[in-house]
N, C-alpha and C positions, 0 to 999 in steps of 0.2 A: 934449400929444399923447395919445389916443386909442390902450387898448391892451386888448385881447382878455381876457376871463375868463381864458383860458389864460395869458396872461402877468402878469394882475395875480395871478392865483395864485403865480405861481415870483416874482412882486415881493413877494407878503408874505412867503414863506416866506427867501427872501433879509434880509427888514428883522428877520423872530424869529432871525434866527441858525441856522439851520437849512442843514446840512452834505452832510446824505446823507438819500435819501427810499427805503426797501425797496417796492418793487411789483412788479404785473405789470399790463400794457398791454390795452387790447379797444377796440373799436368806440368805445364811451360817452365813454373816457378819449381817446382818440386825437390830438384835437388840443392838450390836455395835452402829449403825448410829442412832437409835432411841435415845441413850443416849447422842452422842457427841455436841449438841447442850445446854444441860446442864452442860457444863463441858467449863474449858477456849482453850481447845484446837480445833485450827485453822484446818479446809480439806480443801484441796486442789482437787476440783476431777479433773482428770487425763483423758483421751479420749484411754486408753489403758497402762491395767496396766504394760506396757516395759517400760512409759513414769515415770508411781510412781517410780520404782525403780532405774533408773535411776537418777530422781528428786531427792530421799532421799539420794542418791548416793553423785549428784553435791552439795546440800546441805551439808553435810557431809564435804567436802573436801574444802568447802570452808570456813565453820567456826572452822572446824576442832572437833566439835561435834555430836554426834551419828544425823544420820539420820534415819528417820522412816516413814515406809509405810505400809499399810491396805487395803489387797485383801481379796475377799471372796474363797468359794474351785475351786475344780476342775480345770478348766483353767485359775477363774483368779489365782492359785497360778500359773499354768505353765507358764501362760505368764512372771512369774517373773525369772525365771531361769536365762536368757541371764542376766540380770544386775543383781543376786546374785551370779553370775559367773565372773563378770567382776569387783565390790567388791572386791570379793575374790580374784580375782587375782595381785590386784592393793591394797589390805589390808586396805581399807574402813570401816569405822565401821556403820552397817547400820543395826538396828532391824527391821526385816518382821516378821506382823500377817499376819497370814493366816485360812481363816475360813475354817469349817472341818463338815463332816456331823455328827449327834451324836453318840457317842460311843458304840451304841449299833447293829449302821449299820456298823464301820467300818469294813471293810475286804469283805460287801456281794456285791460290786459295787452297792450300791446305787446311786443316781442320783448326778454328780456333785462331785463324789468322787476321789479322786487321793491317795497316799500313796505321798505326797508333802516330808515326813522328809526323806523316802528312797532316793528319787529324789536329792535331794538338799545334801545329806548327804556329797560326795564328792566337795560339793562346797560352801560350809559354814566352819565359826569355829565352830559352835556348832549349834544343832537342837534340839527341845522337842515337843511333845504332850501333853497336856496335856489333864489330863484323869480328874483333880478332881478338884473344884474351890477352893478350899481349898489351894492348892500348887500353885495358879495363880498368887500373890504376889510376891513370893520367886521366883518365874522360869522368872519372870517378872524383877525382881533384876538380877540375875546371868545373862542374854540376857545382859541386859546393859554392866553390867560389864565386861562379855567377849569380849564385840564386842568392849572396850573403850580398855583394858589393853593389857599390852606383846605386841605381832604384833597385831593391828588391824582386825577389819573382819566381814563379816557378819553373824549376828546370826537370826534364824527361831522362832517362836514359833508358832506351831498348834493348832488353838481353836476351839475344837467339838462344835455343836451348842446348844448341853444340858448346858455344862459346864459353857459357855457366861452367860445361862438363871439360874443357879443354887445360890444359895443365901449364903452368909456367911458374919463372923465379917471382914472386913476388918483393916489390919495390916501389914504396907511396914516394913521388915525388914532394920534396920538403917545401915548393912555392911552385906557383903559373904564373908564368909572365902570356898574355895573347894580345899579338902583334894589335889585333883588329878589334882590340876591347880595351879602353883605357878610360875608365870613368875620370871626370872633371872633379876633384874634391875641394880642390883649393881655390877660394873665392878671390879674384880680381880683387887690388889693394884702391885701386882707381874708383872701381863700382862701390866698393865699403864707403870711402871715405864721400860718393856721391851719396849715398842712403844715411850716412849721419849724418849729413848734410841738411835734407830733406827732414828729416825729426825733429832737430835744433829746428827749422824753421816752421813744423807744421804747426796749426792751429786745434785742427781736428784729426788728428791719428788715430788709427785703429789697425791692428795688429788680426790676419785673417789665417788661421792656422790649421794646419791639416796632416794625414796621415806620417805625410813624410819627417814632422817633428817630434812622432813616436819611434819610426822606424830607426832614425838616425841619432834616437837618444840623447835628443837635445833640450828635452823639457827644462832644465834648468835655467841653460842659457836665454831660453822664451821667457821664461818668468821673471829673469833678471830685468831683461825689458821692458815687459811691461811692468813691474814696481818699481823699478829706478825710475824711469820715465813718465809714469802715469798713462802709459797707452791702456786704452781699452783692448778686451780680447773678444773675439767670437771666434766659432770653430765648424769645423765642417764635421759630417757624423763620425766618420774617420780619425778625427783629429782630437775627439773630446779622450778627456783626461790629463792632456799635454799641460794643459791650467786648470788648476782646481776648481772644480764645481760650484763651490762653496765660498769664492769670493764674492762677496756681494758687492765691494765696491770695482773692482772692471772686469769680471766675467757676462758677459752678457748674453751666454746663453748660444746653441746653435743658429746659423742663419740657414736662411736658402727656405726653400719647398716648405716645410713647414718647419721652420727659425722661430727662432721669439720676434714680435713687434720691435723690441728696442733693439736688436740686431741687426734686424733689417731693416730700420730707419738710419743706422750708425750705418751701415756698408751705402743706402745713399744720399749720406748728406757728410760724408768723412772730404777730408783734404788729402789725406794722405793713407795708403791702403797697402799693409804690409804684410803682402803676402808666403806664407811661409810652408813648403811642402806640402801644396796645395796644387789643384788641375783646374781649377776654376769650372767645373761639370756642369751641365743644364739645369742639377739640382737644386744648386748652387744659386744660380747667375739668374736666373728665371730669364727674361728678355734680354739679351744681351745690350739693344743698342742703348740701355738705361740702365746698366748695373754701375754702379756707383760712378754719375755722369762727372762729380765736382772733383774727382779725386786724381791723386798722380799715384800712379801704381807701380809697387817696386816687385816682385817675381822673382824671389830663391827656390831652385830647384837643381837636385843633381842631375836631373832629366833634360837634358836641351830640347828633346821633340815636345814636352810637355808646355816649354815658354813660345808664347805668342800663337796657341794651338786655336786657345777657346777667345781669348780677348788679349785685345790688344795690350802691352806693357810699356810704360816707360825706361823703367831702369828695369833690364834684365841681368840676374845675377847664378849662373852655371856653376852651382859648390855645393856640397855637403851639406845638410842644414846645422849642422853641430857645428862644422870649423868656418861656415859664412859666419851664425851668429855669434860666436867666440869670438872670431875677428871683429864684427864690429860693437861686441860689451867694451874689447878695449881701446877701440876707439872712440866708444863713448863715454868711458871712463876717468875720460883726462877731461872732459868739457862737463862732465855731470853737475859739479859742484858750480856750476857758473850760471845755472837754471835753476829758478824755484818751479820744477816740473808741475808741482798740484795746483801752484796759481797760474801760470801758463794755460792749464789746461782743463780748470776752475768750471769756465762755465760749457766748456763740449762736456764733464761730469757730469753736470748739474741736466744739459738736458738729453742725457742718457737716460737718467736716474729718472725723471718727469716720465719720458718714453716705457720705462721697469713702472711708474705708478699708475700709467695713463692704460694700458694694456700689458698687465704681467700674464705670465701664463695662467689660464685659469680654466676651469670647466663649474657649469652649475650642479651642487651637490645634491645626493636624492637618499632620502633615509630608506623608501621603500626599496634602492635598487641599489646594486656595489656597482660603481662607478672604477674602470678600468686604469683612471686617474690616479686613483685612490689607493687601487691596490700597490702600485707602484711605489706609493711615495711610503708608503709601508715597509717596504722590502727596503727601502732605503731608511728608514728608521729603525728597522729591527738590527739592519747590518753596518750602523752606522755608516756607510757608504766605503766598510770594509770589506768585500767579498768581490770576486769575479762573476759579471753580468754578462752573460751573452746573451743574442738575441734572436727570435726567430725572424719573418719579415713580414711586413705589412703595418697596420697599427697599432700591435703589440712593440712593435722596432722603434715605432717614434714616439710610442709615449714613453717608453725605457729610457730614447734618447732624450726628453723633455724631463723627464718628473724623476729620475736617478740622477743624482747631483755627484759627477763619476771625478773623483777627487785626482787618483796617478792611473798613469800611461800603465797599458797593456792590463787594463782589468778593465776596458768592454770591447767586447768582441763582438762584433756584426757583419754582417756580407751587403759592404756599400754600394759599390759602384755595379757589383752584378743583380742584385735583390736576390737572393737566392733562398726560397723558401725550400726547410731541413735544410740551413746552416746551423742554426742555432747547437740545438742538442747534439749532433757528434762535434761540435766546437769545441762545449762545456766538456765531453769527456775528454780530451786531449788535453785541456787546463788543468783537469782535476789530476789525473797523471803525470801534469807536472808541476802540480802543487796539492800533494795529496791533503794535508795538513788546511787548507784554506776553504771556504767557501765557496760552491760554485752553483751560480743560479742561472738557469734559463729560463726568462720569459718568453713565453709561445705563446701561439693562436690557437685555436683550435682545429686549423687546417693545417698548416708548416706544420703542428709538432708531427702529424700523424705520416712526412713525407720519408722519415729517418725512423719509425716508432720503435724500426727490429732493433736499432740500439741498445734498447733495455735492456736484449741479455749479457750485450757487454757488459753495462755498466754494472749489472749484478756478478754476474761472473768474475771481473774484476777486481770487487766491490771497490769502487767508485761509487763515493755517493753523491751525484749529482743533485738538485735540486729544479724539480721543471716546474714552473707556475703559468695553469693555461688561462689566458686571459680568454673565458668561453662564450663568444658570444652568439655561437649557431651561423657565424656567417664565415665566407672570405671576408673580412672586414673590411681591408682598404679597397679593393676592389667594388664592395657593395655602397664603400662612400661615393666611389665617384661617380657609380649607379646613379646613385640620389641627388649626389647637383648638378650632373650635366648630363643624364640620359632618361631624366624622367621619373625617375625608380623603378624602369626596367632589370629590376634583380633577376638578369637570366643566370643561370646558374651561380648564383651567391650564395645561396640559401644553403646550408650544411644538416638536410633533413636527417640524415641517419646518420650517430655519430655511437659512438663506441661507450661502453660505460668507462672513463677514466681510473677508477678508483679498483675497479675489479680488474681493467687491463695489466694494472701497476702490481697485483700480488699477484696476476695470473704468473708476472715474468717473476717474481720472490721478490717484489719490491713494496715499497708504501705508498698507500691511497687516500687521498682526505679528498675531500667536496666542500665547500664553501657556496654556500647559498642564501646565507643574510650579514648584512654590512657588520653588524656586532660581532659578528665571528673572522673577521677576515686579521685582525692582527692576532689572536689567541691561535688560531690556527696555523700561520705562518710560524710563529715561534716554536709550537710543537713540531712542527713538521723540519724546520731549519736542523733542530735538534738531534735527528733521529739521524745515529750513523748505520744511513743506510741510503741507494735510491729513491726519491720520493716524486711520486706525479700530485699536484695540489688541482683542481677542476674548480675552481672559480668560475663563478654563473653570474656575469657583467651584464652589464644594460645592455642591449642587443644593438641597440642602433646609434650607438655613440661614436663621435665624428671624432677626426684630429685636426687641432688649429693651436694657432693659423694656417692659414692653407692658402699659398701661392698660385693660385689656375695656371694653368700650363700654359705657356705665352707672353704672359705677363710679366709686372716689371716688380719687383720685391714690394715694393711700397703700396700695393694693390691686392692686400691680405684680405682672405674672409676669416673676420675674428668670430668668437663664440657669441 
C-alpha cells in the first residue's frame, strides 16, 4: 500500500523509537499534522519554536536518546537556529524537520521560504533536502543514525510540501552503511597499552573528564578508574555528573573559568592529565601556553578534528569513550593488584585535599540578604541531589554548577559551549516529558528566564510540572560582574529596571507563584513549592551584586584566580 511523505514520515519516526515530537504547526508542515493524530506519536506544541528545539534538546540529554522536533518553513525553521547551534555545540543528538515550500518554487522567494540547509549548514552534523518521497525513508534512516553515532549532533532534514503530499511504497531500511562516514570506535591496542603505561608510572595523575563520558555512557568505566587507581577527577561543565559530586576524597570539583582552586591547581601542577571526552575550550584552558605545563597529556575522543585542535597532545587515542576506557580497566586489571594505588598517590592526595582546605568554594554569608550561594545549596538538600537541574545561563549557570553536587550523568542540563540564555526552561520541559514521575528544577536569572517565558503555557497545558527558581538579582548578572572588575562599573545596560511581577506572571498562565524575600523563608518555601503538582515560578530576591569565584580573567593562566 501506497502511503504519503506525511505518513512515511510518522512510519519512520514510529520504527526509531521515537515517543514524543516538540513543535509548532504552519502552512509548509500541515499535512504532517493532519496525519500525526493517526499515528502513536505524541506533539507537544511549543509557544515558540526556540522552546521545540531546545525541548528536543533537554529531552535528548536526559534520556540520552535522539530528540526530535517539527517546524514548518520559513521562520519557523529560523527560529530553530539558536538551539541547533547550541546541540551542536554541546554534541546533542537531535533530528529537525523542517517544512520547505514545494520544489518547484524553490530558489523564486516564494512565500515563507528560507534556504534553511545553507543556514544551518555550519551548525549541524549533517543536513538534506529532500527532493523526492521516494529517498524520504532512507535520509530519514541516515538523520537518525548520524545524529546517534561517533560525536553526537544535530541533524536537519528539509521537507518541500509536494514531497510530504507525494505517495509511495513505503520501506524503512533495516541498517546504513555510508561509504564517507565511518566513525573510529575501536581504540588502538598499541595507544591503550601506552596510557597504562603512563598511570603505572604517574606520580601526579589526574583524570580530566568531559561531555563525551556522558554521551557515550561510560561513567562507570570513568569511575572504575579513578577508585581503582586513586586518580583524582575534575570535570568540565559538560561533563559533571560522570563522577559523583559527593566524593570528597577525588572529586575535585569543576576546573577551568570559574573551576574550584584545588582543580585548577591539580590541572597545573598534575604529571599526568587524562583527558577524557573533552575539547580542551578557552574555558577550560584559560592561557594556553600554561595549562598544565608539567603534565604528559593523553586525549580520548571519538572525534579526530577535536585532538590536537586546542592544545597540544601526547598520546592521542581516536575511540569511543566507553570501549577506549573498557579496554584499558582490562588492561589495568591484570597490574592492579601489583600497586598499592593510595600509597603511590598518598601525598598528590594530601596536597589536593590542603588545596580543598586552603581555598574551598565559599562566599561570605549575610543574614540581612539571601545569598544566591545559598539558595542553591538548598535545592540541593531538599532534593538530596535527586532531581533534574537544568540551568539557565550566566551566574545563575555557575553557581548551580558549583554549589549542586550533581551525583549521575544526564540530570544536569545546560547550554555549554554556546551560552545560550532560554536554554534552561524549555530544557526542563523536555526532561519532565521524559521523566514525568521525577523532579525537575530550573535555576534561572532573572533575564534568561524571561527569553523562553511563553513556555509556561506549555508546561501548563501539558501539565508538566516544571519547577523554575529565579535567582533575582535585577541585573544580567554575569555580564554586570564583569562591568565591575574590568570596565569600571560601567553597568550599561545591566541594570534589569522593569521586570515583570513573577508570582502573578506564573498564575496569570494557571500556574504557581511564591516570592522569597528573607533568608528564613528560602528552604520552607522551596519544600512547598517542590511539592505542588503543578508548574511553579519561585522569585527569590538575592543580593544584587554578588560575584562568582573563582574567576579566571580572560587571558590568563588557571593558577591566577580572583578568589572571594
Amino acid at each position: 500500500m501506497e502511503l504519503t511523505g506525511a505518513q512515511i514520515l510518522l512510519k519512520c519516526l514510529e520504527e526509531e523509537g521515537v515517543d514524543v515530537v516538540f513543535g509548532f504547526p504552519g502552512g509548509a508542515v500541515i499535512d504532517i499534522y493532519d496525519a500525526i493524530p493517526n499515528s502513536s506519536i505524541e506533539h507537544i506544541l511549543v509557544r515558540h519554536e526556540q522552546g521545540a528545539i531546545h525541548a528536543a534538546d533537554g529531552y535528548a540529554r536526559a534520556t540520552g536518546k535522539a530528540g526530535v522536533c517539527l517546524v514548518t518553513s520559513g521562520p519557523g525553521a529560523t527560529n530553530t537556529v539558536t538551539g541547533i547551534a547550541t546541540a551542536y555545540m554541546d554534541s546533542i543528538p537531535v533530528v529537525i524537520f523542517t517544512g520547505q515550500v514545494p520544489t518547484p518554487l524553490i530558489g523564486n522567494d516564494a512565500f515563507q521560504e528560507v534556504d534553511i540547509v545553507g543556514i544551518t549548514r555550519s551548525c549541524t552534523k549533517h543536513n538534506y533536502l529532500v527532493q523526492d518521497v521516494r529517498d524520504l525513508a532512507r535520509t530519514v534512516k541516515q538523520a537518525f543514525y548520524l545524529a546517534r553515532t561517533g560525536r553526537p549532533g544535530p541533524v536537519l532534514v528539509d521537507l518541500p510540501k509536494d514531497v510530504v503530499n507525494q505517495k509511495c511504497t513505503f520501506d524503512y531500511p533495516e541498517s546504513i552503511s555510508l561509504r564517507s562516514y565511518n566513525p573510529h570506535l575501536k581504540p588502538h591496542i598499541g595507544q591503550i597499552r601506552k596510557v597504562a603505561g603512563l598511570i603505572r608510572n604517574a606520580e601526579r595523575p589526574l583524570i580530566y573528564s568531559g561531555g563525551g563520558v556522558i554521551s557515550s555512557k561510560s561513567h562507570e568505566e570513568l569511575r572504575w578508574l579513578a577508585r581503582e587507581m586513586k586518580i583524582p577527577v575534575t570535570s568540565t561543565l559538560m561533563g559533571l555528573g560522570a563522577y559523583p559530586g559527593d566524593d570528597e576524597e577525588l572529586w575535585l570539583g569543576m576546573l577551568g573559568m570559574h573551576g574550584t582552586y584545588s582543580a585548577n591547581m591539580a590541572v597545573h601542577n598534575c604529571d599526568l592529565l587524562l583527558a577524557v571526552g573533552a575539547r580542551f575550550d578557552d574555558r577550560v584552558t584559560g592561557k594556553i601556553s600554561e595549562f598544565a605545563p608539567y603534565a604528559t597529556i593523553v586525549h580520548i575522543d571519538v572525534d579526530p578534528t577535536s585532538i590536537q585542535k586546542n592544545v597540544s597532545v601526547h598520546v592521542p587515542l581516536v575511540a569511543d569513550c566507553k570501549s577506549a576506557l573498557s579496554a584499558l580497566q582490562k588492561e589495568l586489571k591484570a597490574v592492579k593488584d601489583e600497586v598499592n594505588w593510595q600509597r603511590k598517590h598518598e601525598q598528590w592526595l594530601e596536597q589536593i585535599a590542603e588545596w580543598g582546605r586552603l581555598h574551598p568554594l565559599n562566599y561570605i554569608d549575610d543574614e540581612e540578604k539571601i545569598k544566591p550561594q545559598y539558595v542553591v545549596e538548598k535545592i540541593y538538600e531538599i532534593t538530596k541531589g535527586d532531581a533534574i537541574v537544568c540551568t539557565e545561563v550566566g551566574q545563575n549557570q555557575m553557581w548551580a554548577a558549583q554549589f549542586y553536587k550533581v551525583k549521575e550523568p544526564n540530570t544536569f542540563l545546560t547550554s555549554g559551549g554556546l551560552g545560550t540564555m532560554g536554554y534552561g526552561f524549555p530544557a526542563a520541559m523536555g526532561a519532565q516529558r521524559a521523566f514525568p514521575d521525577k523532579l525537575v528544577v530550573n535555576i534561572a536569572g532573572d533575564g534568561s528566564i524571561q527569553m523562553n517565558i511563553q513556555e509556561m503555557m506549555t508546561v501548563v497545558c501539558n501539565k508538566l510540572p516544571v519547577k523554575i527558581v529565579i535567582l533575582n538579582n535585577g541585573y544580567l548578572g554575569m555580564v554586570r560582574q564583569w562591568q565591575e572588575l574590568f570596565y569600571k562599573k560601567n553597568y550599561c545596560s545591566t541594570c534589569m529596571e522593569a521586570q515583570p511581577d513573577f508570582v502573578r506572571l506564573a498564575e496569570a498562565y494557571g500556574a504557581a507563584g511564591y516570592r522569597i524575600t528573607e533568608k528564613k523563608d528560602v528552604e520552607k518555601v522551596l519544600r512547598e513549592a517542590f511539592a505542588v503538582d503543578k508548574p511553579v515560578i519561585v522569585d527569590v530576591r538575592v543580593a544584587q551584586e554578588e560575584n562568582v569565584y573563582p574567576m579566571v580573567p580572560a587571558g590568563a593562566s588557571l593558577t591566577e584566580m580572583l578568589l572571594v
